[in-house]
C-alpha positions in Angstrom: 0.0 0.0 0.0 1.6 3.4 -0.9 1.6 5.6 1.7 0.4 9.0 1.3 2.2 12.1 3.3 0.0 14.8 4.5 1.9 17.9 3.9 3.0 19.8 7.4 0.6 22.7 6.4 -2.2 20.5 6.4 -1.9 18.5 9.4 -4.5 19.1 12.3 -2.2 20.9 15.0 -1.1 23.6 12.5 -5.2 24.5 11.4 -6.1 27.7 13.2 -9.7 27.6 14.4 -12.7 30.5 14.5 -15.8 29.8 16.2 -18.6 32.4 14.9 -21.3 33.3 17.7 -24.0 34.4 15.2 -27.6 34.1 13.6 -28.0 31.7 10.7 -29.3 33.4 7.5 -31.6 30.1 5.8 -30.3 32.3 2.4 -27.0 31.7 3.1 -25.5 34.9 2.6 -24.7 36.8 5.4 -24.3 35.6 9.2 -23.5 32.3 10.4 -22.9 30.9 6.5 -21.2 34.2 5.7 -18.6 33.3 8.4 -18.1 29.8 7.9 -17.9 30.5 3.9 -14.9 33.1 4.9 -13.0 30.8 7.4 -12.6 28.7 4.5 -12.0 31.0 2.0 -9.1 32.0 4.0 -7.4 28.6 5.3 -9.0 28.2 8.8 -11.3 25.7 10.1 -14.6 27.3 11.1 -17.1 26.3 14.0 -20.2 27.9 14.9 -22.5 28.6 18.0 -26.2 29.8 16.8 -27.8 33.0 18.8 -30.7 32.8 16.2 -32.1 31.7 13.5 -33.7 33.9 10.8 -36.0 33.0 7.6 -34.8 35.0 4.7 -33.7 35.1 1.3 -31.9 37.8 -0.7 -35.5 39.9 -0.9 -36.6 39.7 2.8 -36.5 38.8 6.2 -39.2 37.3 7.2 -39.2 35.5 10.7 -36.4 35.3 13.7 -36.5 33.1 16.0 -33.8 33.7 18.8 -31.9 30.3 20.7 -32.8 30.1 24.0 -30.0 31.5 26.2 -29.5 28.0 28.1 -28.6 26.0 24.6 -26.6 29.1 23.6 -24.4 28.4 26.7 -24.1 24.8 25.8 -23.0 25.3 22.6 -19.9 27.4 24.3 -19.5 24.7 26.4 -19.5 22.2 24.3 -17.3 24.0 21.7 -14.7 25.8 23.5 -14.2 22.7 26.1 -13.1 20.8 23.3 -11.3 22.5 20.1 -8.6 24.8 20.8 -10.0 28.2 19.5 -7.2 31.0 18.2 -10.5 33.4 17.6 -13.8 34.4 17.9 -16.6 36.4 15.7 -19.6 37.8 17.1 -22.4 39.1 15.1 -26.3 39.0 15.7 -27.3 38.8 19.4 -30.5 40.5 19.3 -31.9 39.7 23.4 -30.4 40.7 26.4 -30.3 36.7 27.5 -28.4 35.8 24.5 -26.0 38.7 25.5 -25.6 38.1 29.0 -24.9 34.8 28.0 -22.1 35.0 25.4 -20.2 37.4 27.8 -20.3 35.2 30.3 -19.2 32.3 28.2 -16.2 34.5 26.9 -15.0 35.9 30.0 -11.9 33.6 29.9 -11.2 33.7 26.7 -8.0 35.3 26.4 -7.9 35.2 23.0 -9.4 37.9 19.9 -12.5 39.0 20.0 -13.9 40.6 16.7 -17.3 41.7 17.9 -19.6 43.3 14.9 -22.3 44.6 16.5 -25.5 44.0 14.1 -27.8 46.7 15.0 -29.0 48.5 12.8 -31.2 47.5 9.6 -29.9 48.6 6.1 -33.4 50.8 5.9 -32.6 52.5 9.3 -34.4 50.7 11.3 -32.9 49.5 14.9 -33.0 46.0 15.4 -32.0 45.9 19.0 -34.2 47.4 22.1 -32.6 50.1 24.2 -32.2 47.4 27.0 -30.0 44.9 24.4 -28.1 47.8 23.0 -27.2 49.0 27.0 -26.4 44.9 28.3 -23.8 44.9 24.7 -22.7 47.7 25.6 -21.6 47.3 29.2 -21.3 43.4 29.1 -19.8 42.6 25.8 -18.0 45.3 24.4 -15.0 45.7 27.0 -14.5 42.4 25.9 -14.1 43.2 22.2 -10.5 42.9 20.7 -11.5 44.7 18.1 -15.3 46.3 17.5 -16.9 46.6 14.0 -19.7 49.1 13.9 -21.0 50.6 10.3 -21.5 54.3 11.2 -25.3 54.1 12.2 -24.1 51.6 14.4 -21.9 53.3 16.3 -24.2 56.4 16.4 -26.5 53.6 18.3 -23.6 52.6 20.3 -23.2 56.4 21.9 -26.4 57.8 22.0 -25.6 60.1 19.3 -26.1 61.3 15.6 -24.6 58.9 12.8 -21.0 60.8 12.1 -21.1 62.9 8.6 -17.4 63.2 7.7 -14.0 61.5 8.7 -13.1 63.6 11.4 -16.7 63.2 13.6 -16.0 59.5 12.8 -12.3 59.2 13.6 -13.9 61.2 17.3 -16.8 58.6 17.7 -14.0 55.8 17.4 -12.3 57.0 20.2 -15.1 57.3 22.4 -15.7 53.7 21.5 -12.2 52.8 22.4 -13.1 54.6 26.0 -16.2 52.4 27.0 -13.4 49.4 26.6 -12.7 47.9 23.1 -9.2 47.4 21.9 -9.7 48.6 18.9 -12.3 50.0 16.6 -12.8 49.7 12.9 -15.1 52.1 11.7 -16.6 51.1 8.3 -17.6 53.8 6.0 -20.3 52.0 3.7 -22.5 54.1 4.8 -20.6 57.9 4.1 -21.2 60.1 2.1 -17.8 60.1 0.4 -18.7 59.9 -3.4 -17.0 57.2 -5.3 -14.6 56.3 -2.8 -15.4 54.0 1.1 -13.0 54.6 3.6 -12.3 52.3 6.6 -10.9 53.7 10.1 -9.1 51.5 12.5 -8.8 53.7 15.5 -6.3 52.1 18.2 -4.9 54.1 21.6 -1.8 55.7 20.9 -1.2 55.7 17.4 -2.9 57.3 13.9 -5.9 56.5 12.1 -5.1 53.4 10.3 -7.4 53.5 7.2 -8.1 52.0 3.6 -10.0 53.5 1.0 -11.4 51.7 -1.9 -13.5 52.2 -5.1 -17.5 51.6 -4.6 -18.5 48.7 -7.0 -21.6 49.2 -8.5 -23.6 46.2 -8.0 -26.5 45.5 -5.5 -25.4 42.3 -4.7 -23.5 43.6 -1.5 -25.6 40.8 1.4 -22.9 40.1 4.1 -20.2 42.5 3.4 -20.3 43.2 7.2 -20.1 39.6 8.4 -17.7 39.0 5.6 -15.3 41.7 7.2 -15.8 40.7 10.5 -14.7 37.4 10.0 -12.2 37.7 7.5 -10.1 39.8 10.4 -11.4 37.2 13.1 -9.6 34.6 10.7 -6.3 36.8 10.3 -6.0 37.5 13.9 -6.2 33.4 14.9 -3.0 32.9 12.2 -1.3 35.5 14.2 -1.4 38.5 12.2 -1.2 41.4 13.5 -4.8 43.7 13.5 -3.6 46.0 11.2 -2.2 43.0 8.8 -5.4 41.3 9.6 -7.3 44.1 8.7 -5.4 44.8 5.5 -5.7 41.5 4.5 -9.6 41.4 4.9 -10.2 44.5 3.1 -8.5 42.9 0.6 -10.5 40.1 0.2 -13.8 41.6 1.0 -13.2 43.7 -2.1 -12.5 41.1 -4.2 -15.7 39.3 -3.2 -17.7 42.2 -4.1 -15.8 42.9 -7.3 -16.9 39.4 -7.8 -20.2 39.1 -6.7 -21.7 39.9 -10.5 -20.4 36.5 -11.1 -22.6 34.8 -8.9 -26.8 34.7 -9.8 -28.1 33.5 -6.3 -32.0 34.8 -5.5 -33.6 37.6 -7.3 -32.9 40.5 -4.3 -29.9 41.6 -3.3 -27.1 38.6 -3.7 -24.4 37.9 -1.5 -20.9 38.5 -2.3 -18.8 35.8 -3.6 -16.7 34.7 -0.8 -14.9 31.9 -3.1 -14.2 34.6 -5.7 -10.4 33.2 -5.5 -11.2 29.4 -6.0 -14.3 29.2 -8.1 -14.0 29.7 -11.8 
């Protein structure tokens, strides 16, 4: 029998390992899949606890049903007692329960935390009460490695109105950074910056880091704030740094939207195309 070598960057103690706390999305675009599609995308082996799960496709959500905070738990329990995690992704936690509980679960950790805080709908709408946007604030976000927030979402965060240029952003970031993140990426989808987005990573101590890139015109943009989430949540468990992590990301996510033309998945806004690099 010939025996077949398993090359060293391959083998099972060399895999970094994500585990996204999220809500599934039954269209497969955005959350839970979103995360899982990235992990792989970008070499690391993905494993999942489930906050919620929603019934959508690429035109509309149209039911949510949220885990019960006990089986939430248990799913930590039963994931972190046994793989040995280099990361973790947070997205939708939409119940103060759920909350409570995933801060509790992390409060060892000791590893990064990429927490994106899904707030805010893409119409405007808030998809949080006050009392879940006050427990992920004051439970979860001191825990954060690194916080995510689109611009809305940070307005939400502080009470305030949604920053209009780079400067009120680069200040909101740092107001973030004092409730107790390590680091906050402020994502400019949302500005009002003509042809042109423009990413902020706001750290203590040092510059702005930031990374500007064209807007692509296509409609097929489901996930991009999962997909960014993750892809740094994957960087940081190889041992990047978070401003390689984040380069690297950006990177990706704008190939997958460049991409995203190529995929014809649902009749509503399409997902990006998170195997843009390996699918022909």
């Amino acid at each position: 029998m010939t025996r077949i070598e398993i090359p060293r960057s391959l083998s099972t103690s060399s895999i970094p390992i994500c585990v996204t706390i999220a809500g599934s999305d039954s269209g497969g675009g955005a959350g839970i899949q979103a995360d899982l599609k990235t992990f792989s995308a970008l070499g690391v082996y993905g494993a999942s606890v489930i906050t919620a799960i929603t019934a959508q496709n690429t035109k509309a959500v149209t039911a949510v049903h949220d885990v019960p905070a006990d089986i939430v738990t248990a799913q930590i329990d039963a994931v972190f007692s046994d793989l040995a995690v280099d990361a973790v992704k947070i997205g939708m936690l939409s119940v103060p329960e759920t909350i409570e509980a995933v801060a509790a679960g992390l409060v060892h950790f000791g590893k990064p935390i990429v927490l994106d805080p899904v707030m805010v709908a893409k119409s405007g709408d808030r998809l949080l009460s006050p009392e879940a946007v006050s427990t992920l604030r004051e439970r979860l976000l001191p825990h954060a490695t690194l916080l995510t927030p689109n611009l809305p979402e940070a307005a939400c965060l502080l009470d305030c109105e949604v920053a209009e240029n780079e400067a009120q952003a680069i200040e909101q970031g740092k107001a973030l950074l004092a409730m107790g993140a390590g680091a906050v990426l402020m994502k400019g989808g949302h500005a009002q910056d003509g042809g042109n987005c423009t990413d902020l990573l706001i750290r203590d101590g040092v510059p702005p880091f930031r990374l500007t890139a064209p807007r692509i015109a296509t409609r097929n943009t489901h996930g991009t704030g999962c997909t960014l989430s993750s892809a740094i949540a994957a960087g940081l468990a190889k041992g990047l740094s978070m401003e390689e992590a984040f380069a690297v990301a950006h990177s990706y996510l704008q190939g997958a939207i460049i991409s995203a033309d190529r995929l014809h998945v649902g009749s509503g806004n399409g997902p990006v195309h998170h195997f843009h690099a390996m699918w022909s």
